[in-house]
N, C-alpha and C positions, 0 to 999 in steps of 0.2 A: 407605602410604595414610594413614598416622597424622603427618603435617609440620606443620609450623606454617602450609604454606600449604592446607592442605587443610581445617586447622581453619579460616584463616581464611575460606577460602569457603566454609563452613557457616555460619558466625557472620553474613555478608552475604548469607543466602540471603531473608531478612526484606524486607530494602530491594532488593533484587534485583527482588523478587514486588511492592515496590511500585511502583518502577517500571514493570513490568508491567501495573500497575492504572491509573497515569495515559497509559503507549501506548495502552492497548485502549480507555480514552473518547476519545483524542486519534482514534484511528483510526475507531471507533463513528461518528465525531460528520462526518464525511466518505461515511463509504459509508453510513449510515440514511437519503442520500436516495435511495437502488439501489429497496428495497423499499418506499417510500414513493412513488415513482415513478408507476405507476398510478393510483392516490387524487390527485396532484398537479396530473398531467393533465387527471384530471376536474373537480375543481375548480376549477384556473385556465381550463382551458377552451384549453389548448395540445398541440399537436402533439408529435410523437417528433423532429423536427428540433429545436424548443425546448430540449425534455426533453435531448438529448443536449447542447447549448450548455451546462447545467448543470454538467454535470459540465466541461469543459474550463475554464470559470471554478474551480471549489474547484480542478480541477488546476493552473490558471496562478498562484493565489495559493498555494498549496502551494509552487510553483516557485520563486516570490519569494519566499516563507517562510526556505526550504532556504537559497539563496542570501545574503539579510542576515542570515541565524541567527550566522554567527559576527562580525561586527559587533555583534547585540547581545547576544550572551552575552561579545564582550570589554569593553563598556560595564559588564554589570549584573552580570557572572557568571553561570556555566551553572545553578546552582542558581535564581537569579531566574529565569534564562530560563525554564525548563521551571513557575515557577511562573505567570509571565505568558502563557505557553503556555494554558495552563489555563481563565487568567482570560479572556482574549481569545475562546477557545474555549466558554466557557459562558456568556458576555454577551452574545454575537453569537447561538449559539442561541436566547435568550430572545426577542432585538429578531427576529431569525427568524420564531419562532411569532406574533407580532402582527402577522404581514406579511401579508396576501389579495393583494398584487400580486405581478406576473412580474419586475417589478425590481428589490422588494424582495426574493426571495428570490436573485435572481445579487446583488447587494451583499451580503447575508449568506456566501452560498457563498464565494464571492473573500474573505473575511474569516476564515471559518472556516480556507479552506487557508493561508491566509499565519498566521493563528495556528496552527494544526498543523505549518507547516516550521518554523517556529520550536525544537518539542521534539527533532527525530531528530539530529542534530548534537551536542544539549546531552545530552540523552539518553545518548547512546553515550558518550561523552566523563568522564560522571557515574557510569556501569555501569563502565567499564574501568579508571576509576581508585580502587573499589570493593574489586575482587578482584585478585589476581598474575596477570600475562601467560600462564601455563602453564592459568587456568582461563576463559581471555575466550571459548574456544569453547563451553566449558559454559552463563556467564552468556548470552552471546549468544542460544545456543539457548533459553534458559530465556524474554527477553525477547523473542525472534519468536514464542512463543504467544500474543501481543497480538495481532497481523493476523490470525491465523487463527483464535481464539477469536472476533475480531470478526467477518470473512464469518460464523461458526457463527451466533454469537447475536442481529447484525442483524436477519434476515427473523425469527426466532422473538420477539423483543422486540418488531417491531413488530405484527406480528399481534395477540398478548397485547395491547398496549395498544389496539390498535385497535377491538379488542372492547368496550371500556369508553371510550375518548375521540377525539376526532378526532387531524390530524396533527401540527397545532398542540400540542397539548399533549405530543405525543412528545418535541418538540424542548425544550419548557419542562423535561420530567423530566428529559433529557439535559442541558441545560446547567445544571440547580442540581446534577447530579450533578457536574461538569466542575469546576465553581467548587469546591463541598466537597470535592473531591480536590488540588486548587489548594490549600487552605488549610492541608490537614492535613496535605499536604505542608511547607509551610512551618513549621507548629508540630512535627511528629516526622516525615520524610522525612530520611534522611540522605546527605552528600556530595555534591560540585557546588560547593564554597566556593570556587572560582579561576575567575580569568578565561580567556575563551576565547580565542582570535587569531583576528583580521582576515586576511579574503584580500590578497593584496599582488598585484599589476599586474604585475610580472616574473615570481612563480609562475603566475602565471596562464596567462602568456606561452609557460611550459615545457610545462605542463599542454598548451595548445590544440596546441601543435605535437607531438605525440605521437598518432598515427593512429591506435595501439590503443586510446587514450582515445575516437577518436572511433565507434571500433566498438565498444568497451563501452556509450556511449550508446544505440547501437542497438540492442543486447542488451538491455539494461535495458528498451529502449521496446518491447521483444518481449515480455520478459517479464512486465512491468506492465502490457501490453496485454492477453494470454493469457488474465492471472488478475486484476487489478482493473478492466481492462479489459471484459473478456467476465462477468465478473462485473455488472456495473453493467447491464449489456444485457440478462441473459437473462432476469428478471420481466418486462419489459416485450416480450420477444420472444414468450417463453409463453403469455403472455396475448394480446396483441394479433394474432399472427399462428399458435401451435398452440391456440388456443381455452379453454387452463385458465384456470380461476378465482386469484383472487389468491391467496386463503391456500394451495391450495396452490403454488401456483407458488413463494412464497415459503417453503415448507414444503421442496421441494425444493431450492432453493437451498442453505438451512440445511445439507438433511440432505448435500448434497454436501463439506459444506467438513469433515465431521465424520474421512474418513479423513486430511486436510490436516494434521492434529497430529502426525501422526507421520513425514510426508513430507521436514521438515526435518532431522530426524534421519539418516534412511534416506540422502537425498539426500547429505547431510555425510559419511555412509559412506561412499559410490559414489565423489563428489570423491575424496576420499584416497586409493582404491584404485587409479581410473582416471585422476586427472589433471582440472585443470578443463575445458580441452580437450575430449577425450573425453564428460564427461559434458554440456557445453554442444551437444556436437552433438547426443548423443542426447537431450535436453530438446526442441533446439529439433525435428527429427525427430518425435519421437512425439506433442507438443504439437502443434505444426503440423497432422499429420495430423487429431490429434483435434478442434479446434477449425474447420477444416473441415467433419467429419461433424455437427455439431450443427446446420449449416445444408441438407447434404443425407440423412438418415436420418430414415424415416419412421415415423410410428406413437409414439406414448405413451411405451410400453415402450422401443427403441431410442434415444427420446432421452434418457430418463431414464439409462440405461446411459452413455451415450456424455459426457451433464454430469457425470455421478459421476468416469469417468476423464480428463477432460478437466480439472478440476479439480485432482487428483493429480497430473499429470503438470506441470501450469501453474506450480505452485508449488513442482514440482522445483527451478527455475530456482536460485532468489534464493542458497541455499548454495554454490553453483557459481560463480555470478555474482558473490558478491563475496568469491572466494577469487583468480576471475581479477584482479578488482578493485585487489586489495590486492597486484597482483604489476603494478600497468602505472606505466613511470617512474620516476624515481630516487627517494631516502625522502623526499627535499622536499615531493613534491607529492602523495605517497599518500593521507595525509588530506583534500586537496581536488580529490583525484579523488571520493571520494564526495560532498562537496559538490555538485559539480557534475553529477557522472554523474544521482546521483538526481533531482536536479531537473527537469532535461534530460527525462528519460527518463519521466520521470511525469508534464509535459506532454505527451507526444506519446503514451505507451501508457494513461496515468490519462485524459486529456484528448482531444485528436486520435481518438485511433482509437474512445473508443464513441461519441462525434458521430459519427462516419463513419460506423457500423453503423448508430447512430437515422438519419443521412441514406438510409442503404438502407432502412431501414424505413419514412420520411416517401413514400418510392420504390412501397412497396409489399412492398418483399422484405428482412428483418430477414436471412434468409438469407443472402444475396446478401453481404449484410456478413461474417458467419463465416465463411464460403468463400474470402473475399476476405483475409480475415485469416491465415488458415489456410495458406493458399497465399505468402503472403509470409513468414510464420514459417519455413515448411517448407523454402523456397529460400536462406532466412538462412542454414541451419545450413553453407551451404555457405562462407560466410563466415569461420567460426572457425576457418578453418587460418592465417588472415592474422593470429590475435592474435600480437603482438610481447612476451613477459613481460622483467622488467628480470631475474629469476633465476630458470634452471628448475629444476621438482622432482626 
């Protein structure tokens, strides 16, 4: 345990954690409109049909993000990119907060995500070329406590501020933070100095014609539905259709995501033991189930139960997911399977599906959405005997 590579991933455990500090605003700065949500409505004076179009805009700029990110991380370099990531990200916040209109805030949103798809590509890219190959599942793990710190601290941050300032200044404190994380990266942030590569038209070619590519998209849109999906829905479902108050509703949110820090872990365990296979069934199975009962179980207590483990299990996914990931296709197009997969897949699970839930809620039944959800996940699973890996374990 004492190697030169083991020292060295002590030595880059520094910049590891800073990275993790520019994910978790990147990500912040995308779901703080979840619990900000109710207050927005009121305000603007808009519908849950509205409210859910929100999100599908930061997800379809997200989308675009993901997909031109190695285009310009091969122009500026990955290190720029994730600086301009930043910068884009807490400039648009600012023009955000001065907005009182419904179309000012979708042109904010659509800006925000396409500056956030910008970092995960440059990101990853800047983390791995950090540490040796033997520690990328450690660093990995280390930098997915950004998304899950973020669901934590979202509903809690904005409560806190909201006590002392309206929404508008949520968004101001978020993006001077966004930018000062931007800059200080670029004054001591290390690694990222090489350019990125451009997607090429023939890989891409290989890429699409590869079916288990295109069921890993679906996976993902299951996955990223589950959990930032049913995520983004359920303050506004709490409130508006089981009668809680906002702070706690968003109290509960919080306190759900709190056992999520350790599920990437656990999860990564299971993988290895069981095969991605194996553990994608059972994800998509017990998720499924779960996020079905959140629309039918009744009473306070029951739901509150069933968002704690429904949350846990949602977030199974993503360790599983892109271990299958990293096995679909020859070595050409691995790296822009994720490209693409995520994208793909966080329009339709980030974006598509909690519109669809706020469209059942615009309906009358916020429920009606979960069940609906729930019920497609759960018939999914039935799907992952058809992944094709390029080598099995």
């Amino acid at each position: 345990m004492n190697s030169s590579h083991e020292t060295s991933f002590r030595s880059q455990i520094g910049s590891i954690f800073f990275l993790v500090g520019i994910f978790s605003l990147n990500f912040l700065s995308r779901i703080v409109f979840s619990p900000l949500m109710p207050v927005i409505e009121e305000e603007l004076n808009i519908g849950h049909k509205e409210a859910g179009s929100l999100f599908f805009l930061v997800s379809f700029g997200y989308c675009i993000g993901l997909i031109s990110s190695g285009f310009v991380s091969s122009w500026l370099s990955h290190r720029k990119t994730i600086i301009l990531s930043s910068l884009v990200i807490g400039l648009t916040l600012l023009a955000g907060g001065f907005s009182s209109s419904l179309w000012g805030i979708r042109i904010s949103l659509f800006i925000i995500g396409m500056g956030a798809g910008f970092y995960l590509p440059s990101g990853m890219a800047t983390l791995t070329a950090l540490v040796h190959p033997r520690h990328w599942g450690k660093a990995i793990a280390i930098h997915e406590l950004a998304p899950n710190l973020g669901f934590i601290f979202a509903p809690l941050m904005v409560e806190f501020l909201l006590g002392w300032f309206n929404w508008h200044s949520v968004l101001f404190l978020l993006g001077v933070a966004s930018i000062v994380m931007g800059l200080v990266f670029h004054l001591k942030g290390k690694g990222g100095n090489f350019l990125g590569e451009a997607p090429r038209i023939k890989t891409v070619q290989t890429l699409f014609r590869e079916y288990s590519f295109w069921l890993m998209v679906l996976f993902f849109s299951f996955g990223i539905g589950t959990s930032f999906g049913a995520y983004s829905m359920i303050p506004l479902f709490l409130v508006s259709e089981r009668g809680m108050d906002r702070p706690w509703a968003n109290t509960v949110l919080a306190l759900s995501r709190i056992l999520t820090l350790g599920t990437s872990i656990l999860s990564g365990w299971v993988t290895d033991r069981l095969g991605s296979r194996k553990t994608l069934r059972a994800v998509f199975l017990t998720s499924g189930l779960a996020t079905g009962l959140i629309g039918l179980v009744q009473g306070e207590g029951w739901i509150l139960l069933i968002i704690f483990v429904q949350s846990v299990l949602a977030t199974s996914f993503f360790p599983a997911g892109f271990a299958a990931l990293s096995r679909i296709g020859p070595g050409s197009i691995k790296n822009l399977s994720i490209s693409f997969t995520i994208p793909i897949g966080f329009l339709i699970g980030g974006g598509a599906i909690p519109a669809g839930i706020a469209l059942f809620g615009e309906k009358g039944s916020f429920s009606s959405g979960f069940i609906a959800l729930g019920g497609v996940v759960f018939l999914g699973s039935f799907l992952v005997q058809y992944l094709k890996f390029s080598e099995e374990a």
